[in-house]
SEVO-916770 format. One record per atom (N, C-alpha, C): x, y, z. Coordinates in steps of 0.001 Angstrom, whole numbers, plus 500000, padded with zeros to 6 digits. Layout:
XYZ;...
END
This chain:
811353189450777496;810590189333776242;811574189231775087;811460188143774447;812720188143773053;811919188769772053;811836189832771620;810780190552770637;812109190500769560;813085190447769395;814122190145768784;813790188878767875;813099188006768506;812997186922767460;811590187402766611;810751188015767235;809956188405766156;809858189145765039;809193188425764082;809132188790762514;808676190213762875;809703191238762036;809318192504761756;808308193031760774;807420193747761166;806392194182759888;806915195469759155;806507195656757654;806973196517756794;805692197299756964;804628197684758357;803544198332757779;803352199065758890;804678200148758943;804879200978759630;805430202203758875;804246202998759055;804745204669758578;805270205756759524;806279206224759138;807415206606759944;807275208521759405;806693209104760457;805953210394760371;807015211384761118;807829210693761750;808807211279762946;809587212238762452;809392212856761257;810136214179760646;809185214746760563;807539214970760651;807205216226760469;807196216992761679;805966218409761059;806487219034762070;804996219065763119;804552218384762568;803146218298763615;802438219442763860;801534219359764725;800988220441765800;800616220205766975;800375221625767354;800632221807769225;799194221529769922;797905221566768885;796508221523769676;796283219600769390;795972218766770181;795753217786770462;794349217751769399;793524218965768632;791890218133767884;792151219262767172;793537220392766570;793743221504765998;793903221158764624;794606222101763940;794786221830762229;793669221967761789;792213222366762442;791183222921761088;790357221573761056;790631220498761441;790163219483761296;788673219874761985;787805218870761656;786301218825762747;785835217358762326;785862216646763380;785679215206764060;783802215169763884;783677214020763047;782206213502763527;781960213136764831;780255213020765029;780189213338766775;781062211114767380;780456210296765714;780983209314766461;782696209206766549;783651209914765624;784660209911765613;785198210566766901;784583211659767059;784555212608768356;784593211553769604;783691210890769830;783188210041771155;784660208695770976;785005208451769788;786515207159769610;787603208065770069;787862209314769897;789012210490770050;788807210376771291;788077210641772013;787780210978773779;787843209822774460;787044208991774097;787462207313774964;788948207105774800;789979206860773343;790978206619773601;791963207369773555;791371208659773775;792250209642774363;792708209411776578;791536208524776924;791303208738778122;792019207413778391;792827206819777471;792999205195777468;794060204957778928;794713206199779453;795755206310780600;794864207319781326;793726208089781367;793382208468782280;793739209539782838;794031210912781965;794888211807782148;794330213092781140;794060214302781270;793346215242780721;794423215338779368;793799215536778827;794820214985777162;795821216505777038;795695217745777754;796266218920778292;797331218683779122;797203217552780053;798588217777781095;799937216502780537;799728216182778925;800270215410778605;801085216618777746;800901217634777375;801675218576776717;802926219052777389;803874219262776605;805275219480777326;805585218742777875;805630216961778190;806083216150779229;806519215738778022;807453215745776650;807723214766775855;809133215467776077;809887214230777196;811792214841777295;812522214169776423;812097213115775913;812711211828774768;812905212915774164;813888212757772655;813897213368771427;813209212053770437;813185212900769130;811671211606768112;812868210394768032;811966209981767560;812674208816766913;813375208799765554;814331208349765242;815402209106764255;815083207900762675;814342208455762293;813482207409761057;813971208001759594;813797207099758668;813831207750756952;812929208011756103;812794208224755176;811798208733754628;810908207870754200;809727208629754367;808739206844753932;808691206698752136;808449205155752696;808392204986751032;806938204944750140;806592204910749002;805485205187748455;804507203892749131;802986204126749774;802168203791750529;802774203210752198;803830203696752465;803953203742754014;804947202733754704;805514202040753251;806167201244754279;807420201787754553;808327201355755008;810297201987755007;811030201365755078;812161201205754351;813162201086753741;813514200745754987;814262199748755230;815165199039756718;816300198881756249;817295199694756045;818890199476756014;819452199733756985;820041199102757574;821314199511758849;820647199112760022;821304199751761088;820319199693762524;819445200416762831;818411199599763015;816904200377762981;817397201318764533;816266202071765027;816138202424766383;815492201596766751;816175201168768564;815904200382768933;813642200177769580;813359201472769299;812296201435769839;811279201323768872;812371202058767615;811089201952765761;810819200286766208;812270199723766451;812322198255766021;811470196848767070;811726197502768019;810861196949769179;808981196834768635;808896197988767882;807476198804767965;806757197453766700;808344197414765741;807565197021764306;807802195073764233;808436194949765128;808550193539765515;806983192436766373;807105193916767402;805984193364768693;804258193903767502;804285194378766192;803525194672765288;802908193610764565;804274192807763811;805111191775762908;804474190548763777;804389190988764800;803605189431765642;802797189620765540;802000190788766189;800384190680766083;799771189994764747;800342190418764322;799892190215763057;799632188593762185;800709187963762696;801219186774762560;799646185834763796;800041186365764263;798652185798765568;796890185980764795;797073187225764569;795590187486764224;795410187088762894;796426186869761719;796032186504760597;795531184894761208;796424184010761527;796279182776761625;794675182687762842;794355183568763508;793179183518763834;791902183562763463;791901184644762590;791069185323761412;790724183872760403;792105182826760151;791401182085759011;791095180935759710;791122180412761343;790701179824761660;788968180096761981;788440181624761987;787400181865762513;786666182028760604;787758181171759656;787027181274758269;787038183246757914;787863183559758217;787871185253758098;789177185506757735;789592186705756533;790645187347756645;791419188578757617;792574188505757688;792621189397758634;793113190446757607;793002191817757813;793678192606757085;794880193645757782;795684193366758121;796606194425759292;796836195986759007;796596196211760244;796865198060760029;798071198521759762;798451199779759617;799476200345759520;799195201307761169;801173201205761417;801312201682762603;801591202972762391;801072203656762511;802240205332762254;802539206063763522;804313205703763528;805307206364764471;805148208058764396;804940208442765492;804941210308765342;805504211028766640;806435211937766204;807206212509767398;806314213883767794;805610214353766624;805343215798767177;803730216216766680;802775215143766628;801807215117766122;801562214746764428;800513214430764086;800382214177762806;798667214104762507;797940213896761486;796830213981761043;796294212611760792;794971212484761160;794351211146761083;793126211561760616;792503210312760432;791291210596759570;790103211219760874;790713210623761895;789745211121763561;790312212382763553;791320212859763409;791729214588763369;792946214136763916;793329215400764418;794878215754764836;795608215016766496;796197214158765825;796273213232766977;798033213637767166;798302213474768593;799970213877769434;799698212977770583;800644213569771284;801035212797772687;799862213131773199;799701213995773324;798187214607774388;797118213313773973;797116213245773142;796083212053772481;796138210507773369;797520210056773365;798400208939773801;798062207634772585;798616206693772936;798267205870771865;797008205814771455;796505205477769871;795442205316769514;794995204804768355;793858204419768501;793375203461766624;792443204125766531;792849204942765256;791581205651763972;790723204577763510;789511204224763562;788648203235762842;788543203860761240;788136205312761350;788350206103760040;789252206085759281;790184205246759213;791888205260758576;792541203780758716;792005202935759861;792223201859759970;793843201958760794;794085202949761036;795873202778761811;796032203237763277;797111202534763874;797191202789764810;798509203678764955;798070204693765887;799148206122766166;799609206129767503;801112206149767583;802040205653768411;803326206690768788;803561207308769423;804725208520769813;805381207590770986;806495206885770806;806914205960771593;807274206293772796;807736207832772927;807988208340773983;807216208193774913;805621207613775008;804697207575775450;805349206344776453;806066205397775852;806606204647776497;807211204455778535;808085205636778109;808901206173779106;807932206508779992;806770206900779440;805461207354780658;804920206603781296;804407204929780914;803994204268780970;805128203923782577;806136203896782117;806771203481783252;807368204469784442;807260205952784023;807798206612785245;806074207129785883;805381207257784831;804197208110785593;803192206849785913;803210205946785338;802200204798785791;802589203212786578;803605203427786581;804530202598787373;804303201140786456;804687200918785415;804919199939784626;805948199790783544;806871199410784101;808046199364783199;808042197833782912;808863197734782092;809166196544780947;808978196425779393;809105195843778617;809015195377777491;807610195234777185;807391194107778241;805842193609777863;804686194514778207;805145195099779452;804363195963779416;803402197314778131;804915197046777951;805168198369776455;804174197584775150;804684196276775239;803533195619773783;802293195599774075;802287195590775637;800446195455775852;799923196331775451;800026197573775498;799961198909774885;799691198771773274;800766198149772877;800467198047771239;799167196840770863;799413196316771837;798450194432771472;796940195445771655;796697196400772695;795514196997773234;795374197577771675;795970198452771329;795057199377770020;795230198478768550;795778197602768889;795547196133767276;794375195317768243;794138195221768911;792404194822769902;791636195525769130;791605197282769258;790695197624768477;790418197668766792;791341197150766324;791823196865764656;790868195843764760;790864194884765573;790188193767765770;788777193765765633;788501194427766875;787191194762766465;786616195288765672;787566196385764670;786510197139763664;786246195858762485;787612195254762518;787106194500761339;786232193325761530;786167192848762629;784963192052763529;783753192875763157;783284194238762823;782399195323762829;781468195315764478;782376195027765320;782461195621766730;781810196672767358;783233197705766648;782732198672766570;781635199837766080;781119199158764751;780391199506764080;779333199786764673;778815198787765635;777711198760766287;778216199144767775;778944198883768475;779140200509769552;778933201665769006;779384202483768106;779241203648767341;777706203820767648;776890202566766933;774972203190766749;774360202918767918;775127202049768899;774437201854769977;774748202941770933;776273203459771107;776310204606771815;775249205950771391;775128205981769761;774707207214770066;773386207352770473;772746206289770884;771349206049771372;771348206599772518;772166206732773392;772993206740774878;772869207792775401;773141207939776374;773078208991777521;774350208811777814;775168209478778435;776776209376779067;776607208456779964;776338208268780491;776649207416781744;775658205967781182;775330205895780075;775303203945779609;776570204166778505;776432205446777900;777787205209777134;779132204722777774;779493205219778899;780881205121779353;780794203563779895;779307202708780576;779274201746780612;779661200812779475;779046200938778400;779453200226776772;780754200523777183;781153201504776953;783220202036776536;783870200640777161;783681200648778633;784524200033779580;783877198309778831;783158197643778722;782940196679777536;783787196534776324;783597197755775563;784674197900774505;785899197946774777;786500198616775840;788097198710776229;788170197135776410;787499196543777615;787695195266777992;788139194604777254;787219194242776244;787785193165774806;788496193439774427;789021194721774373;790467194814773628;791291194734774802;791270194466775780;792639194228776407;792465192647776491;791310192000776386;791144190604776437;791975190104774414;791524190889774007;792121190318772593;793872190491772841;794259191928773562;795664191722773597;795856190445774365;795854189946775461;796239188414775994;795874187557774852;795158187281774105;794878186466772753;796260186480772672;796898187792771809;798381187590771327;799096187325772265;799007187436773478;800144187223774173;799876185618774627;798721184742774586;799018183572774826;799769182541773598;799453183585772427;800460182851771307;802000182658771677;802466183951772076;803495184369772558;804387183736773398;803909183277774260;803604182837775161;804546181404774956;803318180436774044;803582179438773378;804569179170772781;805271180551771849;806242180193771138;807407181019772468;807535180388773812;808593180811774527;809193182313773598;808403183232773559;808779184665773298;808445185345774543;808021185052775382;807655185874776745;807294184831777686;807820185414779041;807748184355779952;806811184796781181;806787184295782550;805848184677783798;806236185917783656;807528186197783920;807433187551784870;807543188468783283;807169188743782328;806708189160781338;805198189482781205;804612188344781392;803355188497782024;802787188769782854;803865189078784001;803536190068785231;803389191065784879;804656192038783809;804490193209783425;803109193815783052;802846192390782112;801382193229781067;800248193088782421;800387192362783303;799098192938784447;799018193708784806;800516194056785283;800810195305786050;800107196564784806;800757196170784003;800164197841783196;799253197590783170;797613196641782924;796471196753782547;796131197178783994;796772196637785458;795797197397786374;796045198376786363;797339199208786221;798057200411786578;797225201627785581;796128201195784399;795410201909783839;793917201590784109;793596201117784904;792427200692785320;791912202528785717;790394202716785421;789852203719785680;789874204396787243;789693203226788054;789532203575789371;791278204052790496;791645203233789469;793733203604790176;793824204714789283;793246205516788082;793506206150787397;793158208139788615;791474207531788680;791020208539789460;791314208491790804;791604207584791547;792184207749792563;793466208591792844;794227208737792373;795783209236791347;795450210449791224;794743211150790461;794401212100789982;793766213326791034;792461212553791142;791812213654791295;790976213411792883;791459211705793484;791230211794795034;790579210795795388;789521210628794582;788067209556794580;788086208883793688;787038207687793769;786663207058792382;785098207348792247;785005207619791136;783784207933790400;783384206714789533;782439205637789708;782255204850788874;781633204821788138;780492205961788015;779497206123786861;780769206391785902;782177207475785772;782834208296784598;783913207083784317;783774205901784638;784547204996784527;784213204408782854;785357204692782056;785448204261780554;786040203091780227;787195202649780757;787694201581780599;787662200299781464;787432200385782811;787004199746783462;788253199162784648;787897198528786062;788575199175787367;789713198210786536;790686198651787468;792250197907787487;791678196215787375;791116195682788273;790914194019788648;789932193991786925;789528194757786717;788707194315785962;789355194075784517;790802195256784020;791413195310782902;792318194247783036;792712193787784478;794083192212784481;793079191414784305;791699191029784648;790997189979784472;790759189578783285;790414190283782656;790145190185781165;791742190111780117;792326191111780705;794199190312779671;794074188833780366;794204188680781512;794582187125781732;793537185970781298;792058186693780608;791113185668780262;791729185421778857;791782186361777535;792798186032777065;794221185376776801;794957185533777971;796391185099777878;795677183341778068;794958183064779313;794786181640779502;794207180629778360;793104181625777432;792535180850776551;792991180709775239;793705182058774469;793630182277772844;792860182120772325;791414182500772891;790299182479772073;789714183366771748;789494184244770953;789012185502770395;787443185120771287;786982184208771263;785191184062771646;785292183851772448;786361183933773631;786230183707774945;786195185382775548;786251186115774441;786412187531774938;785158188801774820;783964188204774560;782962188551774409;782251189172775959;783096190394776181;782695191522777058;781150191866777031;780699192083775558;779326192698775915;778188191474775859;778607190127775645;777731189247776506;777473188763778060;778822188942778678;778956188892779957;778437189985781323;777890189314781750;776851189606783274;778048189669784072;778912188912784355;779699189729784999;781029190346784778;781415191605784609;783286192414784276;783824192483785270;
END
């Protein structure tokens, strides 16, 4: 992956000096029930009790400067290589979805990423590693502890680069959708729900966003920034988080009613419906009869 040639974004807030906290929904905060139900789906985005992610952070943070007034930072010298990886493979999305947005006659508006080593506060509440990556709809940003990285590849067996952006392309998917107002209407339609049509919707909603990440990656693609076996990676990680390799792993069985994101075949099917097309409307999960 040459993420090296990609344009870096300035709309990354760099949190990696505070001092966080230790409860994954702590700090006093209290989550609306729909903010509550976005915290728990993409808390579950790897499939892992958001508890046994505590104490597995062996990385040290990421070694950042002080932010500057509304979030962006100051880039003098050599970035870290993972800030820089993070705000590059960002710097694209971005570049992809604006030029999409005004083809679909729409602006795009891009989030801010905020880097965090030891927890930090969101408008969804108190988000850390236990959390794992995630997009606040309440705040519009996506929250990222890169160390999460290293997990991706020793505990889920997906290492690479690309792998690592699919991850980022997945929670700018859901940027996508809020400003699509997507989400807006999962929110009123879930809370109509019973758990078990809710977690059906979820795995719909995850879908498209891993179908919008292949969107960016067939740009990518295009501009020879990533190649096949790049795109092997990002399968490998979308099956390697698939619900059913998740619970199998875990806890023995698969349970398909508690299935949120949807099976392994089902999360590569949908990145590669994306990667083949670049069509944002080719990714319309909750019209499709069959996932």
């Amino acid at each position: 992956m040459r993420w090296g040639d990609m344009r870096r974004s300035e709309n990354i807030e760099d949190r990696t000096g505070e001092g966080g906290g230790r409860s994954p929904f702590g700090g006093g905060m209290r989550l609306s029930g729909g903010a509550l139900i976005v915290v728990v789906i993409l808390s579950l985005l790897f499939g892992v009790n958001p508890m046994q992610f505590l104490g597995m952070m062996e990385e040290g943070p990421i070694v950042g400067q002080q932010p500057m007034p509304g979030g962006a930072q100051p880039h003098t010298g050599a970035p870290d290589p993972k800030e820089d990886f993070v705000a590059r493979t960002l710097g694209d999305t971005e570049d992809v979805w604006t030029a999409r947005f005004q083809a679909m006659g729409g602006r795009y508006e891009p989030p801010k990423l905020v880097l965090n080593a030891h927890g930090t506060r969101s408008a969804c509440g108190m988000v850390n590693a236990a959390v794992g990556p995630f997009y606040c709809p309440g705040d519009q940003k996506v929250y990222l502890d890169t160390a999460f990285f290293s997990q991706l590849s020793r505990r889920f067996g997906a290492p690479g680069d690309f792998a690592a952006a699919y991850v980022v392309a997945h929670e700018i998917g859901h940027h996508v959708q809020n400003q699509l107002g997507t989400m807006q209407k999962y929110d009123q339609a879930a809370a109509r729900m019973n758990e078990r049509e809710r977690n059906a919707l979820s795995v719909r909603l995850e879908l498209q966003a891993d179908c919008y990440a292949g969107v960016w990656g067939h740009y990518a693609a295009q501009r020879k920034l990533i190649d096949a076996n790049d795109i092997e990676q990002g399968l490998r990680a979308a099956a390697a988080v698939g619900d059913d390799a998740i619970q199998q792993r875990t806890q023995g069985q698969v349970v398909p009613d508690a299935f949120t994101h949807g099976r392994s075949e089902q999360r590569a099917r949908w990145f590669r419906e994306g990667l083949a097309s670049g069509d944002p409307r080719s990714c319309n999960t909750f019209a499709a009869k069959d996932l």
